[in-house]
Phi, psi and omega in degrees: 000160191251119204235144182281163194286327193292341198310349182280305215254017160259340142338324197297139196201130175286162167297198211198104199291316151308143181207156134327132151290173190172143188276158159305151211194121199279143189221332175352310181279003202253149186312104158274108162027059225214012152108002156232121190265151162019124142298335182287341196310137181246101198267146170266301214221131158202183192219168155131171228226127176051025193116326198203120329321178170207124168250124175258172163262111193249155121190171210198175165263134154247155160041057162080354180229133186291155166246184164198146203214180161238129218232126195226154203192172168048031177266164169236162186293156207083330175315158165190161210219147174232172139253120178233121172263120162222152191242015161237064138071047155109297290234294195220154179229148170233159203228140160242126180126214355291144178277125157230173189268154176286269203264185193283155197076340173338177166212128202216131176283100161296188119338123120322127175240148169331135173247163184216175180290330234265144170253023133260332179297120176218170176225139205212138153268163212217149170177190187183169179297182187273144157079010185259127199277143178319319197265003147278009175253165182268137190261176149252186202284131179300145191233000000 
């Protein structure tokens, strides 16, 4: 979604421990990683409890175009991170991943999707320690 630039640094919002469930959602075609991000990269949104894990909400222009990905950092192996998409304003989400770090310290990537204007297309990251079920973890606020 297309956001004005001061829009960051007002953004910033703690997580949010209750979260809306969500399906799974083929992300294969969405941009992937290959170790150099954005230079344009933005944290929106982020989440985790002391720090650690911390899944942030990014986005940046690839190839001339914004995105939007989820970022998971300050892990131990097993922590894991999703990108949850929804294109009705919050009503259903759908999630790509889950992502977990190999070893401790990882820094794990999602996919990238596309951003838009339409103010239902939105996105939140969502993640949690190694061994906490998908439907205990904490998103940030959707953005």
């Amino acid at each position: 979604m297309a956001r004005p630039a001061g829009a960051a640094a007002v953004a910033a919002a703690a997580a949010r421990p209750a979260v809306a469930a969500a399906d799974p959602i083929d992300c294969g075609g969405w941009w992937h990683f290959t170790g150099n991000d954005p230079k344009s990269a933005r944290m929106v949104r982020w989440g985790g409890s002391n720090g650690r894990p911390q899944f942030n909400l990014m986005y940046g222009k690839i190839q001339g175009i914004q995105h939007g990905w989820a970022q998971l950092s300050g892990a131990k192996q097993g922590d894991w991170v999703t990108l949850d998409v929804t294109s009705d304003g919050g009503r259903t989400w759908g999630y790509c991943g889950p992502f977990e770090a190999r070893w401790d310290g990882d820094i794990v990537i999602t996919p990238a999707a596309r951003t838009s204007s339409d103010p239902n297309l939105q996105f939140r990251a969502c993640g949690a320690p190694r061994g906490v079920p998908g439907s205990r973890a904490i998103c940030t606020a959707p953005w």
